[in-house]
C-alpha positions as CSV (number, residue, x, y, z in Angstrom):
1,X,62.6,145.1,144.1
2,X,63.7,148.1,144.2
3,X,62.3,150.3,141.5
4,X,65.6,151.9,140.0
5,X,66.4,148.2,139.0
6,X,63.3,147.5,137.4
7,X,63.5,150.4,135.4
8,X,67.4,149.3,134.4
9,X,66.2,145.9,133.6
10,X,63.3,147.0,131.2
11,X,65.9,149.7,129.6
12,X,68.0,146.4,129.0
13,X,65.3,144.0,128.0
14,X,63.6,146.7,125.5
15,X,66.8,147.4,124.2
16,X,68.0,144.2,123.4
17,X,64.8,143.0,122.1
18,X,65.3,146.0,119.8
19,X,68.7,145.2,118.5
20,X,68.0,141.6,117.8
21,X,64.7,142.2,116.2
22,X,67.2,144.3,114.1
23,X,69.3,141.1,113.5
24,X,66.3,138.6,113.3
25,X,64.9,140.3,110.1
26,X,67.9,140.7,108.6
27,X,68.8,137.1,108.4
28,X,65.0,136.1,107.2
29,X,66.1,138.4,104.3
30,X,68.8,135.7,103.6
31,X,66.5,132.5,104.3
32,X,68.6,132.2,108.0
33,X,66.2,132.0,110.3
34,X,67.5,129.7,112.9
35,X,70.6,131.9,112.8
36,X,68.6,134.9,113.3
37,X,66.4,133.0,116.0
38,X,69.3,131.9,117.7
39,X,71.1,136.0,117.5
40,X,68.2,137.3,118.7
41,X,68.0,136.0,122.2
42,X,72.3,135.8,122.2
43,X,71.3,139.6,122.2
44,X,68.6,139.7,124.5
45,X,71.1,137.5,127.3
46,X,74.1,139.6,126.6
47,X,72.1,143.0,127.0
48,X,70.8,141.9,130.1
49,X,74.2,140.4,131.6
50,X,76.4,143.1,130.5
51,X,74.7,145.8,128.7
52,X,76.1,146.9,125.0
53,X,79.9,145.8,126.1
54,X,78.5,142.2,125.5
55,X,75.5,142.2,122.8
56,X,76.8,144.7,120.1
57,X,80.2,142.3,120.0
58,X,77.5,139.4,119.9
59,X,75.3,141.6,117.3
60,X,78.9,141.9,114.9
61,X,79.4,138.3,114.9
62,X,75.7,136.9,114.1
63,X,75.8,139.6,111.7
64,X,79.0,138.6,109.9
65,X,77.6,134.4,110.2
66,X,74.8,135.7,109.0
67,X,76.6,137.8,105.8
68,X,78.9,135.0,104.8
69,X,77.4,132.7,102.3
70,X,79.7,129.9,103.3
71,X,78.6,126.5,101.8
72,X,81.1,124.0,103.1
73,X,85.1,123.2,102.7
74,X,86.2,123.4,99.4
75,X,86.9,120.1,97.6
């Protein structure tokens, strides 16, 4: 392996562990920890696949799941 993609791959995998720690903790704040479980390695995949264009995008929307207190259809 050549040792300018290594160093690219830990830059991704550091990163995106970072920014989904970030989301993990926030949704154990709101009791949503499968949510935040499930956000944090979206993150970690779409930072490795496609850098920031794919896991901030992912980061927004388990963010805004995470915000929304939604607690079924209305009746």
């Amino acid at each position: 392996m050549d040792l300018n993609l290594a160093v690219i791959l830990l830059g991704a995998l550091t990163t995106g562990v970072i920014i989904g720690t970030i989301l993990y903790f926030l949704a154990k704040r709101r009791a949503k920890q499968k949510l935040g479980f499930i956000g944090f390695f979206s993150v970690v995949v779409s930072q490795l696949v496609l850098g920031y264009f794919l896991s901030i995008p992912m980061f927004l929307v388990f963010l805004l799941l995470i915000a929304i207190d939604w607690k079924g259809p209305i009746h």
